[in-house]
N, CA, C and O atoms as a MOPAC input file, in Angstrom:
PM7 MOZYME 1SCF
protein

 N     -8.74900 1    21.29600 1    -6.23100 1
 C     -9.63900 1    20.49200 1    -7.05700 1
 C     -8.92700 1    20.17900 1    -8.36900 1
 O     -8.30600 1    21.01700 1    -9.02300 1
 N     -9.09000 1    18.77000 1    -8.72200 1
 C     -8.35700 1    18.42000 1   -10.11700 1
 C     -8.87800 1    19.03200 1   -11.52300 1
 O    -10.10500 1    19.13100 1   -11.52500 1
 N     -8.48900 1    19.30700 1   -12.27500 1
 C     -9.16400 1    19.60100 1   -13.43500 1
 C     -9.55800 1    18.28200 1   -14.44000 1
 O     -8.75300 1    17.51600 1   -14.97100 1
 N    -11.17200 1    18.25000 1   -14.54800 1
 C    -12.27500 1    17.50000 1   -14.96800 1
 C    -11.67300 1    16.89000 1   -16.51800 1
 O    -12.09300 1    15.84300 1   -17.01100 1
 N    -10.77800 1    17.63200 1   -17.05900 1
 C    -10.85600 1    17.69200 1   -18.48200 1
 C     -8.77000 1    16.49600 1   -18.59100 1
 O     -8.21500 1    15.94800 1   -19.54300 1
 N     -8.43900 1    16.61600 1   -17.35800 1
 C     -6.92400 1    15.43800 1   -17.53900 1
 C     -7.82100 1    13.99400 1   -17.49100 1
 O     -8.86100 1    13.78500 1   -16.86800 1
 N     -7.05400 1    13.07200 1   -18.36600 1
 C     -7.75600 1    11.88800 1   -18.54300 1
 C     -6.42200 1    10.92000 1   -18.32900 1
 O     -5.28800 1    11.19500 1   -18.72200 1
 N     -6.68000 1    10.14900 1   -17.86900 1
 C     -5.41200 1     8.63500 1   -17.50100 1
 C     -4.16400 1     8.82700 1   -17.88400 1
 O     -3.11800 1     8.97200 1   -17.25300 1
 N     -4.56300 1     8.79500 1   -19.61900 1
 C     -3.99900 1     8.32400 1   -20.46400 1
 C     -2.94500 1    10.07500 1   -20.30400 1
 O     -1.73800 1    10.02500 1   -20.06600 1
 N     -3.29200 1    10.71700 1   -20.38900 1
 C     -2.31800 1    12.04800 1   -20.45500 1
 C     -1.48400 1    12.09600 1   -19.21600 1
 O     -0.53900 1    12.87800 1   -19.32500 1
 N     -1.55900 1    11.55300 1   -18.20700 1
 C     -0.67600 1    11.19800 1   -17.32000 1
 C      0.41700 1    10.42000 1   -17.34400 1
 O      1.60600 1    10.66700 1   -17.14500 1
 N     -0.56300 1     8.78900 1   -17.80100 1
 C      0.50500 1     7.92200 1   -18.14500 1
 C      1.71500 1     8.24700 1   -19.23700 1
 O      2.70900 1     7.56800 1   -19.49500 1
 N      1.38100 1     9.24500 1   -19.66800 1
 C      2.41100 1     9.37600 1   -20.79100 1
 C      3.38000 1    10.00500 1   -20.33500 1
 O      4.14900 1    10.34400 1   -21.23500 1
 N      3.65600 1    10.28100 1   -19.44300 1
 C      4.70700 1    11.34400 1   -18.75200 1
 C      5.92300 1    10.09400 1   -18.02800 1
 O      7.11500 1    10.37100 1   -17.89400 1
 N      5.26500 1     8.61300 1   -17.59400 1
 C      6.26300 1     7.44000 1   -16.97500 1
 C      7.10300 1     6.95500 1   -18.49600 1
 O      6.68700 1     6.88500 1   -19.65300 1
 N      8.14300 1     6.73800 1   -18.02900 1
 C      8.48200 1     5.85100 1   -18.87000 1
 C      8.78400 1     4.11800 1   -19.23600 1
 O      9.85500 1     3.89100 1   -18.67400 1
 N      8.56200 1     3.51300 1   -19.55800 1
 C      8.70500 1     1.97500 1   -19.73900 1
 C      9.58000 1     1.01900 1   -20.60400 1
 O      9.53600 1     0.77200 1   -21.80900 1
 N     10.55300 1     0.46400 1   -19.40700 1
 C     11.94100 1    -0.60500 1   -20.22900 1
 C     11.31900 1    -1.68300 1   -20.38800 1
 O     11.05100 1    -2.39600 1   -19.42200 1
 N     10.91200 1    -2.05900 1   -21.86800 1
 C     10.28600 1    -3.13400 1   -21.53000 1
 C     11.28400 1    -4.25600 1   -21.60900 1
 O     12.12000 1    -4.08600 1   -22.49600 1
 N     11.37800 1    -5.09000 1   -21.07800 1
 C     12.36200 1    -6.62500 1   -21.33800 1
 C     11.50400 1    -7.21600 1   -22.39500 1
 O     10.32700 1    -7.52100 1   -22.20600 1
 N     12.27100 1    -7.39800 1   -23.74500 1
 C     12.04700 1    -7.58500 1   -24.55000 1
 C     11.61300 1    -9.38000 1   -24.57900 1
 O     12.48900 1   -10.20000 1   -24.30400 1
 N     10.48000 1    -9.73900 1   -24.86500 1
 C     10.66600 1   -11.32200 1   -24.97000 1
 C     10.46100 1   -12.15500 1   -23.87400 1
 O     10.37100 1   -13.38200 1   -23.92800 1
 N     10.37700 1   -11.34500 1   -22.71300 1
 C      9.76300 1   -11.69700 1   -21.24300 1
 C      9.00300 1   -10.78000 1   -20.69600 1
 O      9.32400 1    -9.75200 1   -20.09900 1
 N      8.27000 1   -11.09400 1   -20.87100 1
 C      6.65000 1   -10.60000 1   -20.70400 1
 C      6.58400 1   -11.37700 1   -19.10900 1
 O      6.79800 1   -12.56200 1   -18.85100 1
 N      6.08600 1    -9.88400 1   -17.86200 1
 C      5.99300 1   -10.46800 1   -16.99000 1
 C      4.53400 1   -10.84800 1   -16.83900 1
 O      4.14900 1   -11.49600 1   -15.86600 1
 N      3.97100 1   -10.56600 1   -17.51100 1
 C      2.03900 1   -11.02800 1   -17.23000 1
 C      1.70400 1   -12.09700 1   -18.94600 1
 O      1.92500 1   -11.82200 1   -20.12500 1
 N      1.11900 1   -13.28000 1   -18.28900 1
 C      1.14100 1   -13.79400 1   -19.36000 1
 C     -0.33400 1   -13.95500 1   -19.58400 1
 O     -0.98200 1   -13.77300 1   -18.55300 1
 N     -1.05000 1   -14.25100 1   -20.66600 1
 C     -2.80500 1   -15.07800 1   -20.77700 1
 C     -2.49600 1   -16.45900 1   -20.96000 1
 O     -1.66600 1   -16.99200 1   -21.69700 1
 N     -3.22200 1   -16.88200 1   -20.24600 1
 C     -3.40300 1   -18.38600 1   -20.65200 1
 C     -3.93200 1   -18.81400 1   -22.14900 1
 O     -4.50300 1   -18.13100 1   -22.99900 1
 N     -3.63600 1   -19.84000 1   -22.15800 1
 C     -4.29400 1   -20.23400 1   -23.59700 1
 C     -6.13700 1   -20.22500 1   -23.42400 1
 O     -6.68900 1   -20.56900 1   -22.37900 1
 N     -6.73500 1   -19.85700 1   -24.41800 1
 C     -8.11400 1   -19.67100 1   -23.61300 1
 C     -8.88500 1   -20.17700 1   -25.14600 1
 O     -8.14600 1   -20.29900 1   -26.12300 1
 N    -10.35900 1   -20.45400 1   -25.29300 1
 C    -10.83600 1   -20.08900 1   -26.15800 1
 C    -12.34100 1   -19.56200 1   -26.33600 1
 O    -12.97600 1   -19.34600 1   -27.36800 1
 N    -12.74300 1   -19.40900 1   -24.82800 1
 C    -13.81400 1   -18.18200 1   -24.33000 1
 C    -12.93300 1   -17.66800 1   -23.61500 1
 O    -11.92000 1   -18.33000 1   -23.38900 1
 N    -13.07800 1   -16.31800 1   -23.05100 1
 C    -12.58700 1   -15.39400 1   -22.06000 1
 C    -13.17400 1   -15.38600 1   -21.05200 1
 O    -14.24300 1   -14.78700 1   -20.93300 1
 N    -12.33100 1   -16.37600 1   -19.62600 1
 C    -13.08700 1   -16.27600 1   -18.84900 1
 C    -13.66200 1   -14.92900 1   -18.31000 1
 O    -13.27200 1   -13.91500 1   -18.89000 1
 N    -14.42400 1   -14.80800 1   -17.41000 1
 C    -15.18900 1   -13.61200 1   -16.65300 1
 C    -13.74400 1   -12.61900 1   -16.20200 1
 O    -13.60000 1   -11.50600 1   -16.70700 1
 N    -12.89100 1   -13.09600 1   -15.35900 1
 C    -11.74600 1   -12.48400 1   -14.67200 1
 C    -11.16500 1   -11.43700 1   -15.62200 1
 O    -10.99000 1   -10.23800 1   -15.40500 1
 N    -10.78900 1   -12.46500 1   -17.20700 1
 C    -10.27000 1   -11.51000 1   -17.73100 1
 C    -11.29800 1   -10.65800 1   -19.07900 1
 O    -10.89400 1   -10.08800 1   -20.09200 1
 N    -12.03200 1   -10.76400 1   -18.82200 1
 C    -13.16400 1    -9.89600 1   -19.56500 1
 C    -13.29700 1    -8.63600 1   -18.76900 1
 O    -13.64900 1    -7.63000 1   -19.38500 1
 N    -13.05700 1    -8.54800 1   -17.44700 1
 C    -13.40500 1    -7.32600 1   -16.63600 1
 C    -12.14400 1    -6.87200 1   -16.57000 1
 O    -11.96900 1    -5.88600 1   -15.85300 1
 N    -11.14600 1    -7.36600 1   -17.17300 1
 C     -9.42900 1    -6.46900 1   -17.05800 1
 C     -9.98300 1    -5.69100 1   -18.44700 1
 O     -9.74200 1    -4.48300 1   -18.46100 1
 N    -10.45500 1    -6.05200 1   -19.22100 1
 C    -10.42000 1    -4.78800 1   -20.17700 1
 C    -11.07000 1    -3.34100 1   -19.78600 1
 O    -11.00700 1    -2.35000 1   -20.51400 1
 N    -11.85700 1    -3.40600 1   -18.20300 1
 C    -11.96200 1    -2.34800 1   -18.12300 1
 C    -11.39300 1    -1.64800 1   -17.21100 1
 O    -11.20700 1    -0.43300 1   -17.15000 1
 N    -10.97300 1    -2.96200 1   -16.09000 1
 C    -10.33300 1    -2.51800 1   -14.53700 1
 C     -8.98700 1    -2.04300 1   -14.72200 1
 O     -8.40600 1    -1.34500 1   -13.89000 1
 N     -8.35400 1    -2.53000 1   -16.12000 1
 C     -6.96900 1    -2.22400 1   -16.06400 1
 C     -6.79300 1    -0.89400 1   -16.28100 1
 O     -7.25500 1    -0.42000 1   -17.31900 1
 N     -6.06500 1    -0.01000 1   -15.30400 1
 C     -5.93900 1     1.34400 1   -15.58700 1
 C     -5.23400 1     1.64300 1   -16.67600 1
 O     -5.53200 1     2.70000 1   -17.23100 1
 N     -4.29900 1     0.93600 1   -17.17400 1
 C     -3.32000 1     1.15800 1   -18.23300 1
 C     -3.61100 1     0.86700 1   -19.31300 1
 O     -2.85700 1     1.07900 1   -20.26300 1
 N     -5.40800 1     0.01000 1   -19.48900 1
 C     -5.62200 1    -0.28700 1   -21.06600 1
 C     -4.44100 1    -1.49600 1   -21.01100 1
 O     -3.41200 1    -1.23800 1   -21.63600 1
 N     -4.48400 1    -2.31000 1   -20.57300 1
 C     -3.01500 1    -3.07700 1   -21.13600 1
 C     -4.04600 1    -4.37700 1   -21.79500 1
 O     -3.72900 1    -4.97000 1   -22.82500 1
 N     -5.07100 1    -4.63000 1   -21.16100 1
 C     -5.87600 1    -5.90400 1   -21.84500 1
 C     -6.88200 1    -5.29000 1   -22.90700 1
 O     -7.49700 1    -4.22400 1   -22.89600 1
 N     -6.84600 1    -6.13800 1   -23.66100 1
 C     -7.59900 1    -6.10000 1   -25.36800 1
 C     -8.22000 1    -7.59900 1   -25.70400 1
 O     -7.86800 1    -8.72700 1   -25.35900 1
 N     -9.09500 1    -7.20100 1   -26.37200 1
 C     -9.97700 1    -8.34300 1   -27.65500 1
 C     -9.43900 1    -8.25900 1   -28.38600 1
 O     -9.22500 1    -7.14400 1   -28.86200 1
 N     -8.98700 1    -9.20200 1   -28.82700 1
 C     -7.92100 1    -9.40700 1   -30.38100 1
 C     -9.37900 1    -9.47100 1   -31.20900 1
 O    -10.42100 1    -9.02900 1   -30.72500 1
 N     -9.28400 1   -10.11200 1   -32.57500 1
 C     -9.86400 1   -10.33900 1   -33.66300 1
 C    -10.75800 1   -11.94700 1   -33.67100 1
 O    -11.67500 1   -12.32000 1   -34.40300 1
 N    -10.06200 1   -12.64200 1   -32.55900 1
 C    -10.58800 1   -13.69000 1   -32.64500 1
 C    -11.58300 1   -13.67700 1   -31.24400 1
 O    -12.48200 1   -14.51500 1   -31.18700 1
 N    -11.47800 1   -13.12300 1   -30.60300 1
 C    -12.52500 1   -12.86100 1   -29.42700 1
 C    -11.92100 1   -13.21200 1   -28.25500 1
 O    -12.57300 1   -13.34700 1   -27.22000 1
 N    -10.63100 1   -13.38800 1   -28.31800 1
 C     -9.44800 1   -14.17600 1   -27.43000 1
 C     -9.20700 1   -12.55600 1   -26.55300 1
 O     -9.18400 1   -11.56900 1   -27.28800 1
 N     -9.04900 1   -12.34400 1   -25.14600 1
 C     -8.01400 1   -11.62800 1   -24.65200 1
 C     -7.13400 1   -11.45300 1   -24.75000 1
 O     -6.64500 1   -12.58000 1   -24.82500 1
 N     -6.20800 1   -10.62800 1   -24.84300 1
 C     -4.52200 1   -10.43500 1   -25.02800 1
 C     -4.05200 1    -9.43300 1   -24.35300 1
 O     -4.82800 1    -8.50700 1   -24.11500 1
 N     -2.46700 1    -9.35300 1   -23.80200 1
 C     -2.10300 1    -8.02600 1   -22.82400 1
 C     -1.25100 1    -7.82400 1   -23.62500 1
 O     -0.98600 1    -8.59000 1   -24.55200 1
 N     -0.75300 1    -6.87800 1   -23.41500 1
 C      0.47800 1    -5.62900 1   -23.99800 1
 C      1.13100 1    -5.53700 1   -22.74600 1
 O      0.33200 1    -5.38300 1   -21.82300 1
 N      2.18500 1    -5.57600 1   -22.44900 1
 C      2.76800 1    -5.25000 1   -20.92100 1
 C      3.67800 1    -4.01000 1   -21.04200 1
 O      4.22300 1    -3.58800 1   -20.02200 1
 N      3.93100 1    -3.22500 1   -22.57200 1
 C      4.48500 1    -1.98300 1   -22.53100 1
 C      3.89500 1    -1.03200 1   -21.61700 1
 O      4.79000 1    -0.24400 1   -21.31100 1
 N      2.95800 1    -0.76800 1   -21.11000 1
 C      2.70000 1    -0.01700 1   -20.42900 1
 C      2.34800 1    -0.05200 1   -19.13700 1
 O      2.33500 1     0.94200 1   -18.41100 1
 N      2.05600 1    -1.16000 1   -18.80200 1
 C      1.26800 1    -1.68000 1   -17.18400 1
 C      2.28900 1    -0.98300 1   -16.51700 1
 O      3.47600 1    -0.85300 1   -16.81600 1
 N      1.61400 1    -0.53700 1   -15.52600 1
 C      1.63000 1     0.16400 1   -14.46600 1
 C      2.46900 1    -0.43200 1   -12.89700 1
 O      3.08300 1     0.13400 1   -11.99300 1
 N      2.03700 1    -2.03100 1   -13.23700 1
 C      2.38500 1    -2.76900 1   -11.65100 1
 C      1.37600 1    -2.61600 1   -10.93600 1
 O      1.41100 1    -3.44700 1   -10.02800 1
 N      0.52100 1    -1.99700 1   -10.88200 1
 C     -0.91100 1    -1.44500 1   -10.08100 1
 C     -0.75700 1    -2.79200 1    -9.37600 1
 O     -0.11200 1    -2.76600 1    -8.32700 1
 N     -1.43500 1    -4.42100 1    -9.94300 1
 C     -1.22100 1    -4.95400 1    -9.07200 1
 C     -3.07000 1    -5.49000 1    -9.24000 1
 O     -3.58400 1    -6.45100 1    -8.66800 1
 N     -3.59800 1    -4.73200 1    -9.98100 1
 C     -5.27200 1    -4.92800 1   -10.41900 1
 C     -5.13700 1    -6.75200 1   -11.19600 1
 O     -6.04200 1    -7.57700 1   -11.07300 1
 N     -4.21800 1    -6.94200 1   -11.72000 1
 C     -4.82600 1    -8.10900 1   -12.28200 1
 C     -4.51900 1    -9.33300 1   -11.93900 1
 O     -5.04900 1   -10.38200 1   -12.30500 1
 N     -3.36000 1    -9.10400 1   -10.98800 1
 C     -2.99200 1    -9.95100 1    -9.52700 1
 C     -4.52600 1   -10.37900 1    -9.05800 1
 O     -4.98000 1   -11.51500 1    -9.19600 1
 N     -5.15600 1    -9.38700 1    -8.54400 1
 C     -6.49400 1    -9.38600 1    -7.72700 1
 C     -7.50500 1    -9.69400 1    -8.19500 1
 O     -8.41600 1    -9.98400 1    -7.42000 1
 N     -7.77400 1    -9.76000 1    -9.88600 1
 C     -8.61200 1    -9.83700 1   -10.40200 1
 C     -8.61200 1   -11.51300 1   -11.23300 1
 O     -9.32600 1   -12.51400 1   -11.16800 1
 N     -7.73800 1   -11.22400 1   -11.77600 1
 C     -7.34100 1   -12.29700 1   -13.05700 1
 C     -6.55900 1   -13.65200 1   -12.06800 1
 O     -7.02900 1   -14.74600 1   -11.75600 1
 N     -5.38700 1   -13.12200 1   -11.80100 1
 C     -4.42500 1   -14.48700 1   -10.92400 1
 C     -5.04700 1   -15.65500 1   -10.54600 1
 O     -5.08500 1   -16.77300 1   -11.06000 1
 N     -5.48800 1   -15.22200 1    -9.62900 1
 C     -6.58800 1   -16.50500 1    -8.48600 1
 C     -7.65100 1   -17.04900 1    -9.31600 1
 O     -8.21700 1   -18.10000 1    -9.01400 1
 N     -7.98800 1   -16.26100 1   -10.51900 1
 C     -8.84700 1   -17.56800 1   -11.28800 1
 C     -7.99200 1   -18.38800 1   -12.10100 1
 O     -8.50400 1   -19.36900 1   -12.64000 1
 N     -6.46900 1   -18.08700 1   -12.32100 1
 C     -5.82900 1   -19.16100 1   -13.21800 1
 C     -6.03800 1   -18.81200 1   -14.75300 1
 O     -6.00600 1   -19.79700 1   -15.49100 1
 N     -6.29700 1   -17.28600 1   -15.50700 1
 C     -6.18100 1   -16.66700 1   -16.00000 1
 C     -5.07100 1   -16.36500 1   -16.82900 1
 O     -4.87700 1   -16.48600 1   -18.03900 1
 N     -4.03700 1   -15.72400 1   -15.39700 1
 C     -3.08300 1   -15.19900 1   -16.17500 1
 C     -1.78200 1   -15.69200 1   -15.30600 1
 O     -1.90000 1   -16.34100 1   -14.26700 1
 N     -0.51500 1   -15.29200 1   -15.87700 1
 C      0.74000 1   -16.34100 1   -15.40100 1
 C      1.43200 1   -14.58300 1   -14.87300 1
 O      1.89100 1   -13.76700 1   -15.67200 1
 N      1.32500 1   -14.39000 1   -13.43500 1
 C      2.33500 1   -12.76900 1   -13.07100 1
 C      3.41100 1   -12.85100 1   -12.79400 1
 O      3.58900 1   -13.69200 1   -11.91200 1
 N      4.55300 1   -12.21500 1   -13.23100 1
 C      5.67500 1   -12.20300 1   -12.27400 1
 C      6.45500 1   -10.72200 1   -11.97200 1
 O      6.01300 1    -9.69400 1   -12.48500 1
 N      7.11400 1   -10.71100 1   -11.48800 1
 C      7.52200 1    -9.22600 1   -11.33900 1
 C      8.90500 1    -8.99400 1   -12.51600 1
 O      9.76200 1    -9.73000 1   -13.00700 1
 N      8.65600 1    -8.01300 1   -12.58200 1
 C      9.75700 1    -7.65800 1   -13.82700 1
 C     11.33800 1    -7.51200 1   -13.54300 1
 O     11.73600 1    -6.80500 1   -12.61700 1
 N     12.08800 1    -8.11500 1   -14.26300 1
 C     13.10300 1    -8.25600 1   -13.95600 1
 C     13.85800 1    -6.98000 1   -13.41100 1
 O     13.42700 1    -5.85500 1   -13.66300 1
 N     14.87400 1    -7.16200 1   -12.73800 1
 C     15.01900 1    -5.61400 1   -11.54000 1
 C     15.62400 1    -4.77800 1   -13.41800 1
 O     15.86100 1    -5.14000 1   -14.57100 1
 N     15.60000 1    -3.60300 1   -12.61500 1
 C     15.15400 1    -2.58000 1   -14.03300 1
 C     14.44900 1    -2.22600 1   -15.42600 1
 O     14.52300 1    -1.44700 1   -16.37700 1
 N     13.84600 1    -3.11800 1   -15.01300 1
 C     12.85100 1    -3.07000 1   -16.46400 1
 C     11.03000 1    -2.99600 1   -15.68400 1
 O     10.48300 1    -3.30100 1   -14.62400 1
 N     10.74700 1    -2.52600 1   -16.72200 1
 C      8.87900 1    -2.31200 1   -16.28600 1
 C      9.14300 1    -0.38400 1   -16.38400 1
 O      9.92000 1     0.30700 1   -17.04400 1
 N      7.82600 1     0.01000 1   -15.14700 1
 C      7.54300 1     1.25300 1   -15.15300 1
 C      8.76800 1     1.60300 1   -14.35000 1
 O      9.40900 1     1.00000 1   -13.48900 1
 N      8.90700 1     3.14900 1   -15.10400 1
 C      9.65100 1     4.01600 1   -14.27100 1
 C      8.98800 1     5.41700 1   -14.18800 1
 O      9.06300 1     6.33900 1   -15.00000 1
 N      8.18700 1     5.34100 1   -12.77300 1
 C      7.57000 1     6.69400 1   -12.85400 1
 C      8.05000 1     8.09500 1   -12.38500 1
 O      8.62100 1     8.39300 1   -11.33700 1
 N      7.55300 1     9.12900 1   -13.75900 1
 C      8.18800 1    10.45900 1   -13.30400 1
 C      8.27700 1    11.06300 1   -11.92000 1
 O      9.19400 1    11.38200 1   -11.16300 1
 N      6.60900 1    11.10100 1   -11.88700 1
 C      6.51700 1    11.82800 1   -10.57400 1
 C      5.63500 1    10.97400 1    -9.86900 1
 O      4.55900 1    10.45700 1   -10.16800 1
 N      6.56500 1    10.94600 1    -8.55400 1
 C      6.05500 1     9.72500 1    -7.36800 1
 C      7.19200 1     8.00700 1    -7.18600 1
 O      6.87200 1     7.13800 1    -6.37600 1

């Protein structure tokens, strides 16, 4: 049985992440409501990578994403967000697994 009291975030901290500086493989579209798709990445994303800026706009951080592959499924197909895969060695590099 797992212990109740490890949370995401104390995991994730154990991968490490190259980010390619300046190429961002997940992009937002230009928006100025948030559609539905990406209003529900602020919670589906396991990595926390989507945020409400200040202006009410969505925004990602891609230092940490995971690759999970959640916003492919979620966000993509509404025309949301721009994905690509990260250039070979850069993105997550996970410890264990």
């Amino acid at each position: 049985m797992s212990d109740p009291s490890v949370r995401v975030e104390d995991k994730l901290f154990y991968n490490r992440y190259l980010v390619d500086a300046g190429r961002a493989h997940i992009k937002v579209k230009p928006h100025t409501t948030p559609p539905a798709a990406l209003l529900n990445m602020l919670t589906l994303c396991p990595a926390r990578c989507y945020e409400l800026n200040e202006a009410g706009q969505v925004e990602v951080t891609v230092d940490g994403c995971v690759e999970c592959g959640t916003c492919r499924i979620v966000a993509e197909p509404s025309g949301a967000i721009e994905w690509t895969y990260p250039r070979g060695g850069y993105g997550v590099l996970f410890k264990f697994g």
